[in-house]
N, C-alpha and C positions, 0 to 999 in steps of 0.2 A: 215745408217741414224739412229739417232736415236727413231723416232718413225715411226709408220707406220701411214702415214697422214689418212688414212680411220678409223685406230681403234676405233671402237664402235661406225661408224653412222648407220645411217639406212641401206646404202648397202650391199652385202654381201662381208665383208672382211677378211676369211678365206674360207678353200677350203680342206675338204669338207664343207657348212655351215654347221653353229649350231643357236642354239637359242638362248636367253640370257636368265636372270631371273633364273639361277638355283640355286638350293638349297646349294651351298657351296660358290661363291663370293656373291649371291643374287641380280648381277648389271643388271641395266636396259639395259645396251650396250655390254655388252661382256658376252659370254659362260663361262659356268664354263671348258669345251674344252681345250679352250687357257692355263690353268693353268698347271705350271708343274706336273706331276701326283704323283710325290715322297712325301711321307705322309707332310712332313716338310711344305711345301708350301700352302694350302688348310689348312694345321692347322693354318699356319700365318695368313691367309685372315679371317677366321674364329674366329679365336682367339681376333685380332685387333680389328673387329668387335661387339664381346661380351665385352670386354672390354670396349671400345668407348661408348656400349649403341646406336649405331646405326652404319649407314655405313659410311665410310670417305666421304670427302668433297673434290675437286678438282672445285675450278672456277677461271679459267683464265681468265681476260679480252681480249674481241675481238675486232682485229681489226677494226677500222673504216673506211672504203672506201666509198666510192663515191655513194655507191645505199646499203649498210648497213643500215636496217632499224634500226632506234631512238624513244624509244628503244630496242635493241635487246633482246627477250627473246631466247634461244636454242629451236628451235623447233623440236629436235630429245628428250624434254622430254616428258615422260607419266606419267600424272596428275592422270591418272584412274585406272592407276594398283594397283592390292590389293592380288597380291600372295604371299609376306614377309610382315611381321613387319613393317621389313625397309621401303617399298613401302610410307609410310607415311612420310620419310625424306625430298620430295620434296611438298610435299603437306604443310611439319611445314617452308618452308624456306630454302632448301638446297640448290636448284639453283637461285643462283644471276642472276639483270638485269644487261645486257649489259657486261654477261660472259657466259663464255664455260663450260658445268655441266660435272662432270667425278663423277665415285663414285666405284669404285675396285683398290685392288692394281695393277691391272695390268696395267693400266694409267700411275703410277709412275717407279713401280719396273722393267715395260717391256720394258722401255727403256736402251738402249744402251748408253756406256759411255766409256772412257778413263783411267782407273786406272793403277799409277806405283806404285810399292812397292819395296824400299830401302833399301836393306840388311846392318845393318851400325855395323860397326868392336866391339864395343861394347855399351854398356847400354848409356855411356856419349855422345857419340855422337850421337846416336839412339834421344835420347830427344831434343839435338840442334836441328838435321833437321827438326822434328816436332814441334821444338816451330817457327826456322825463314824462313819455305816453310807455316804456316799457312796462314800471312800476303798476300802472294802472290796467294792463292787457287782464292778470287773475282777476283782478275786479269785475270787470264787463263781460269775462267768460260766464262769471258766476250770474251775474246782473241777468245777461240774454240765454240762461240756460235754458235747453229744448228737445233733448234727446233723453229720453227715458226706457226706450224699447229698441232692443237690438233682437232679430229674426225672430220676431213673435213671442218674444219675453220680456216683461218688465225684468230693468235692472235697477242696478242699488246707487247707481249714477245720475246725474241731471245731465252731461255735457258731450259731448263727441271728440275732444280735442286727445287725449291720449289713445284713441281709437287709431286714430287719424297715424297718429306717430309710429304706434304698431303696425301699420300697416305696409308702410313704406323704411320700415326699419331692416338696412340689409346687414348690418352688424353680422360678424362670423363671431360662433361660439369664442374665440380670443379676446375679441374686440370687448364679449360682452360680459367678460370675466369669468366666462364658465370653464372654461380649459384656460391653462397656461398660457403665457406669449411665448411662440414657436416661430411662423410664418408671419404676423400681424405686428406691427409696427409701434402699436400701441392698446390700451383697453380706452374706450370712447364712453364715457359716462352717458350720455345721450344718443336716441335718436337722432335720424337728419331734419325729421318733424320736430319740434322740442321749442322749448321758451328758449328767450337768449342766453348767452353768455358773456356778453360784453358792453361794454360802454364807451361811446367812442368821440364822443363832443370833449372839446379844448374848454372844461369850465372848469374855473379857481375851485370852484366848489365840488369836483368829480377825486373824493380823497381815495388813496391809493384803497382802503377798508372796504371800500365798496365792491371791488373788482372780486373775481373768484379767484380764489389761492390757489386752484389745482386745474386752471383753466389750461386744456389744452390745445398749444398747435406746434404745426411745424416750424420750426428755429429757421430751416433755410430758405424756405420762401419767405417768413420774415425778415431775414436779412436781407435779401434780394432786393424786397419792396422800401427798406429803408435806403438802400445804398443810391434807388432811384430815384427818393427825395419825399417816399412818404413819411409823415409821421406817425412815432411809435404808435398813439392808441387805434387808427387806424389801419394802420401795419399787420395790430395782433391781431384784431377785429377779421381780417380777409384770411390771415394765416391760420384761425384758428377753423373757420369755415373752410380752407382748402385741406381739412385733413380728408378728406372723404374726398374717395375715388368717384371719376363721373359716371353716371348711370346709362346717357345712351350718347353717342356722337355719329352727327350726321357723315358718312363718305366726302362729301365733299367738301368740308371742311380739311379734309388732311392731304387735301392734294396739294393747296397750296397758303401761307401762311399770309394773311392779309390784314396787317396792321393796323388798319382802318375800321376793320371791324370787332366786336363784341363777343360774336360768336361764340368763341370758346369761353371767355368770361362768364358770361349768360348760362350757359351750360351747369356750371356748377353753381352759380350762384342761383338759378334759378330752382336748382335741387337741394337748397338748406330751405326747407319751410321752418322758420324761429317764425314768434309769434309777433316781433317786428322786424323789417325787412327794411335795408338801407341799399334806395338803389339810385346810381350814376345818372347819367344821362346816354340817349343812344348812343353811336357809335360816330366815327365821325364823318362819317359819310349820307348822315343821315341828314334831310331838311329838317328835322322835325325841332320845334322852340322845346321839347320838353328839358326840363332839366332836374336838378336833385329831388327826390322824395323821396318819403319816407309811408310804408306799408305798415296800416294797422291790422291785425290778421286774425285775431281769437274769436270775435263774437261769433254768438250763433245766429242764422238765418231767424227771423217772425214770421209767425204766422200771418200777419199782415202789412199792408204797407205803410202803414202809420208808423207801427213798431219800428219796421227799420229805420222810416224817415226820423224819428226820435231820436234813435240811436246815433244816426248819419250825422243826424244834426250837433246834438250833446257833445259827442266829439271832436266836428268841427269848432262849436265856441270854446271845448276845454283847449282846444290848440292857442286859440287868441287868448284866452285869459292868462295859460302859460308867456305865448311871447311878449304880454302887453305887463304883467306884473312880474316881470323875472323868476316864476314860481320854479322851487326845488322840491324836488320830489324822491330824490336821490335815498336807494335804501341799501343796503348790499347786493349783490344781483342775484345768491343763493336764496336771500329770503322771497325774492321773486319766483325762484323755482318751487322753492317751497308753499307759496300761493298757488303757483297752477294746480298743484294739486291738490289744495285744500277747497281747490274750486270747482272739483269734480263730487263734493260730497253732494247728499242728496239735499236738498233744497237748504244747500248752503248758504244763501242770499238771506237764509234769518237766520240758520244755526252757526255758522263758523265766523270766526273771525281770521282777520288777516294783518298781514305786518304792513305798515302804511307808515308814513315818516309823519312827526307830528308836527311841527313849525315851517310850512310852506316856502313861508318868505322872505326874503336876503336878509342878510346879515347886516346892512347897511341899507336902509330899504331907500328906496326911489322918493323921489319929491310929487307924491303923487297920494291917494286914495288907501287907507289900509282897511281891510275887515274884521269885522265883529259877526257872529250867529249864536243865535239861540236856539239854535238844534232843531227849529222848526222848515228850515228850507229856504227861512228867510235871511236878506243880508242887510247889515246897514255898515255904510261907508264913514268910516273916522278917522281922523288926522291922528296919526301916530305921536308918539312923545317922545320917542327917539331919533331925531329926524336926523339929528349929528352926531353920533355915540357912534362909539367904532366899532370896527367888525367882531362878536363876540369869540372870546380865543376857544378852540377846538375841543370838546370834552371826549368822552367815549362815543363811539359809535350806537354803540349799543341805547346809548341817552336819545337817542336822535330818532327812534322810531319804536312804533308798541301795535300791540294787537288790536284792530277797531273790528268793531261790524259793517256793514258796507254800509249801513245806512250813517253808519256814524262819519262813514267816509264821503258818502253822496250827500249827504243832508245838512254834515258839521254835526259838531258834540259841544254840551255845556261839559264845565268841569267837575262836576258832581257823576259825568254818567262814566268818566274815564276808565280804564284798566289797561295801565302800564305794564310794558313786560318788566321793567323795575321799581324799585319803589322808587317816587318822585320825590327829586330836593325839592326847597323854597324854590331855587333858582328857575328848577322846569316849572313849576308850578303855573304860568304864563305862558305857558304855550301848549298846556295839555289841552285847551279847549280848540282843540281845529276846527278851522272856517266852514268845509265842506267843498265839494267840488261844484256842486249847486248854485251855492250861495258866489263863488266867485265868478262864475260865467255870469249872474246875474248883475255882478256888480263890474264886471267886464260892460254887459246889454249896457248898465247906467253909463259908462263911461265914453260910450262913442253916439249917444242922442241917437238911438232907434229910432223909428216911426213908431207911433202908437199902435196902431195897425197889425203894424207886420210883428211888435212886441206881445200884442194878444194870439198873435199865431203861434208864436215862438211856445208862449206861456203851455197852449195845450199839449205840445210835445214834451216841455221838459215837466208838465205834472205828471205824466207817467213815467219818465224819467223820477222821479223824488218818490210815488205811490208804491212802485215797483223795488227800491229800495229799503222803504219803509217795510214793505208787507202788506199792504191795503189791497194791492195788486200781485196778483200770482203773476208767475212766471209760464213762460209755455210748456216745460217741464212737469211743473206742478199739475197745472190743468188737467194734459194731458193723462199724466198719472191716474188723476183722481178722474176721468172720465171711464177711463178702463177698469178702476176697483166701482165704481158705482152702476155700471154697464149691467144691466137682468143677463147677460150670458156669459158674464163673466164666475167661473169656478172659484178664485180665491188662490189659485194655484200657480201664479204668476204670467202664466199661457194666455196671451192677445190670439184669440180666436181671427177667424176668418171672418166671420159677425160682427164682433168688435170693431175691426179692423175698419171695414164698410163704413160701419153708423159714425166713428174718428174721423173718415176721408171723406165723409158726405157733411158732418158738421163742420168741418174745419172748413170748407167749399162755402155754407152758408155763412160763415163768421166776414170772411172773404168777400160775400156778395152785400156784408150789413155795417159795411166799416162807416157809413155815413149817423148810426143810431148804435155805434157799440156801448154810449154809455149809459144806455136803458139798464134800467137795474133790474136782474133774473131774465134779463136776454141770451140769449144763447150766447156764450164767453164771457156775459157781463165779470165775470171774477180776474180777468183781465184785463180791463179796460174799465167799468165801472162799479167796481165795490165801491160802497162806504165805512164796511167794515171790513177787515180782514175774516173771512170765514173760515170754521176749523174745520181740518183736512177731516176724514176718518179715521186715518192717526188718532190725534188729537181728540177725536171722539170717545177714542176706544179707552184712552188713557185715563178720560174723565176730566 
């Protein structure tokens, strides 16, 4: 899972108990206990913290059910505590109405997550996967949503990822536009957690519209990095990541400066959590063969190991069908910001849509296989009639991508189910119908002669991959949810009991021990793994 639903209410959610309020996170809800004890960690919480000029901020909006009092204040806060500084955060306005108060990194950081990292043959390709898997990161946030309950409360979120951001966000009231620039160097639109801001692959096709207009860094370490030979999109890329000061530095690095190493590099770079990560190779001192990759980083943790293996997998082949069809994915990289968080809505994965670009592939396409889908999941491979026609000249931006559903984005869309963020010429007219991200890794599988075998293996992964998208398949969010509103000791009043809580952490244990018969139908998760129909929530019930 990725949280533990009791963390930091009133009960005791660790064992042996502790207390909370201690002098290194200073949280109202959690021990300083929980924290890993390795210097590093404690220095962060600490560190962020002084920084900040108070303690981070986490309010999630709470669910609303049926006996949720309006309005909702967190009544697990305390207004009268005066044993930190900080203690005074809630007293100046830190917990919102009609949200969930969190205030340690451990809220964010101690949840569980999904991360692949991409070993890519060298430097040029290492920055393709990280400029066209960023597009897709909102996607799969939404896809593996699993966090529904933050310290014993249903909220009005599926996801953890903004959690996460707030958590480690040491931003000073300047930075975060709440007072004037005085002291602060600049106002920082973002967390150091946050989606990307940049794009940094050398492709004909990376047009200047795509980049953020108001993208911030520093001018002289960009100059610095150019004069020593890197290249500008690069350049901006490290410079706009080095606006943030480091969070902890070892002693011994400053005794003496040693070339050879990373160290310091690492330091900060390892303190921009974006949702993908472009990293080097070791330092040069190091034996190790590794070399460029690129960090995929949003999903959320499954409750099983199938789930993740799906996911791990799905992934890996959208990599090869990217490198193997020259697929562009390219959208602006604001409308990427603006997917994360349309991918925190609640069971966004059938209500929202997202901006996705709609004509995948080059403009002068390869002498090779194009795709056709009919929205069902399926591909069939056909020779293009364009095979020599020249690169199409550059229209608006805005032409180039629209609002899909995710299934319309995992599965492919006919052009009858379309919805353009503008109206379409003739001209788009041919390319409103997108392939799918499905349909081309499968037409990738066709293209390098699988084994039979190991293609029937593949298949049971990516059908929950495509069910999952579709809706046939809940999400672990969803489930979740609807285990706790259908639970006999559940009041209606959004409060995850300590009961509830139990009968969650004892079924999710049995789901866990039955993954060789999950797709029994009315087995215990079968709504995750083996529906045949999509079943309506209680929502949905209530609605009629």
């Amino acid at each position: 899972m990725t949280t533990f639903p009791l963390l930091g209410s009133k009960t005791e959610f660790t064992s042996p108990s502790y207390s909370p309020s201690g002098p290194v996170l200073r949280s109202q809800f959690v021990p300083d206990e929980i924290a890993n004890p390795h210097i590093r960690f404690p220095t962060l919480a600490a560190n962020i913290r002084s920084r900040r000029g108070r303690k981070v901020e986490l309010n999630v909006p709470i669910f609303k059910d049926y006996r949720t009092p309006s309005p909702f204040l967190d009544p697990t806060v305390n207004y009268e505590l005066h044993r930190w500084p900080e203690d005074d955060d809630v007293r100046n306005g830190a917990a919102k109405e009609d949200h969930v108060y969190m205030d340690a990194m451990a809220f964010g950081m101690g949840s569980c997550c999904l991360q692949i990292t991409f070993q890519a043959k060298n430097i040029t390709e290492g920055r393709t996967l990280y400029d066209q898997l960023s597009p897709l990161g909102p996607i799969m946030l939404a896809l593996t949503a699993a966090t529904p309950i933050y310290k014993g409360f249903l909220v009005d979120t599926d996801v953890r990822w903004n959690q996460v951001g707030n958590s480690v966000d040491d931003r000073t009231a300047e930075e975060l536009g709440e007072k004037p620039l005085h002291s602060a160097r600049w106002r920082i639109p973002k967390s150091r957690y946050a989606s990307n801001s940049t794009y940094i692959a050398q492709d004909a096709r990376l047009r200047t519209e795509y980049t953020d207009p108001n993208l911030l860094i520093d001018e002289h370490l960009k100059s610095k990095l150019l004069d020593g030979g890197m290249d500008p999109l690069l350049a901006t890329h490290f410079a706009h990541l080095f606006i943030r000061d480091p969070l902890v530095i070892f002693s011994e690095d400053l005794k003496a400066l040693d070339t050879t190493s990373t160290n310091h590099f690492e330091n900060l770079q390892s303190t921009n959590w974006q949702h993908m990560r472009f990293k080097p190779p070791p330092s040069l001192s190091s034996d190790s063969d590794t070399g460029w990759r690129v960090e995929f980083r949003p999903m959320e943790i499954q409750l099983t190991d199938f789930e993740n293996a799906a996911f791990a997998i799905f992934l890996v082949l959208v990599t090869r069908a990217i490198l193997s069809f020259d697929l562009n994915f390219y959208i602006p990289i604001t409308r990427t910001t603006e997917n994360m968080e349309t991918a925190h809505a609640r069971d966004a994965v059938l209500s929202s849509k997202f901006w996705f670009r709609k004509d995948p592939f080059p403009s002068t396409p390869r002498p090779r296989a194009a795709f056709s889908s009919s929205g069902s999941g399926s591909s069939t491979p056909e020779r293009p009639d364009s095979q020599s026609r020249p690169p199409t000249p550059l229209g608006p931006v805005e032409d180039e991508y629209r609002l899909m559903t995710i299934s319309e984005i995992i599965n492919g869309t006919s052009s009858s189910s379309t919805s353009s963020a503008a109206t379409p010429t003739a001209a788009q007219s041919s390319i409103e119908c997108f392939p799918g991200l499905l349909p081309l890794v499968e037409s990738y599988l066709d293209s390098v002669n699988v084994p039979v075998e190991t293609r029937c293996e593949l298949a049971n992964y990516l059908s929950l991959i495509r069910r999952r998208a579709e809706g046939t398949l809940w999400t672990g969010a969803k489930w979740i949810r609807e285990f706790v509103r259908t639970h006999s000791q559940y009041q209606g009043d959004s409060v995850v009991s300590d009961e509830v809580q139990y009968d969650l952490i004892k079924t999710v244990e049995e789901i866990c021990g039955r993954e060789g018969s999950l797709g029994q139908k009315h087995g215990v998760g079968w709504e995750m793994f083996g529906a045949r129909e999509r079943v309506p929530t209680r929502d949905e019930k209530e609605r009629g």
